[in-house]
N, C-alpha and C positions, 0 to 999 in steps of 0.2 A: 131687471132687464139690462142694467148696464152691466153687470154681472157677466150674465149671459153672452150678450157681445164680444167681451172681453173673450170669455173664455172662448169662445169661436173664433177670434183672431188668434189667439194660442194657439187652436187645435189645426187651422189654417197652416198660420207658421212652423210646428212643428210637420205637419203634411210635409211642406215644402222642404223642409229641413230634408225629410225622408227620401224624398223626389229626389234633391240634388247627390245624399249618397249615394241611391241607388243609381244615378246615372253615371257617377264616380266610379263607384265598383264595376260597372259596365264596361266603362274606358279602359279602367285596368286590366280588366279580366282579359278583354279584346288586341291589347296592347300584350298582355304576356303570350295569350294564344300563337302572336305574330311570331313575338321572338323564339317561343320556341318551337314551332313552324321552319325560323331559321337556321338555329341550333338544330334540328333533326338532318336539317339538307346537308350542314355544315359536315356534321358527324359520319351522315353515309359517302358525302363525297371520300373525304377520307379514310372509310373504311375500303371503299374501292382499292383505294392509292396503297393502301396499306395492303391489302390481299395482293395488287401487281408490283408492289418490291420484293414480299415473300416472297411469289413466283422467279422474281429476275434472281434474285438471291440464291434459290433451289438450283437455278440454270448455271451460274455462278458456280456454286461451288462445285457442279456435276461436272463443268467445263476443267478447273481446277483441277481434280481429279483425274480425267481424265487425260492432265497436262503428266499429271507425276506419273500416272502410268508408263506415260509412255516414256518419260524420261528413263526412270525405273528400270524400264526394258533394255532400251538403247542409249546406255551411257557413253559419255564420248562424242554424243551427237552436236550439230553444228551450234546449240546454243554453247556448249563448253571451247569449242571452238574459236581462237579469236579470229577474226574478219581476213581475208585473204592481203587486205593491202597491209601487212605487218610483217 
């Protein structure tokens, strides 16, 4: 019988033991969930940010381009020109 007892506070204690990993592994779990919940938002913001520099960049060099063009064309023109008061 004392036996017995015993082994039912063991079997108690290790329960318990159980209980508290499992409410462990909970926490963590819920606690990465967060973080990478944050990390997701973190990531599309940036990808946004990243698609409208590509864009400005496309516009950029389209602008560029179309500077040399014209240079190209009309050489001579008033950027080669120095400034009237000279």
């Amino acid at each position: 019988m004392k036996r017995d007892l015993a082994a039912q506070e063991l079997d108690r204690q290790r329960l318990l033991d159980l209980q508290r990993d499992v409410e462990d592994l909970q926490a963590r779990l819920e606690f990465q969930a967060d973080t990478l919940a944050a990390l997701d938002k973190v990531v599309t913001e940036q990808d946004q940010l990243l698609l409208t520099q590509q864009r400005q960049l496309l516009l950029l060099a389209d602008k560029f381009r179309q500077l040399e063009s014209r240079e190209e064309q009309a050489p001579g023109s008033a950027v080669d020109q120095p400034p009237p008061h000279y």
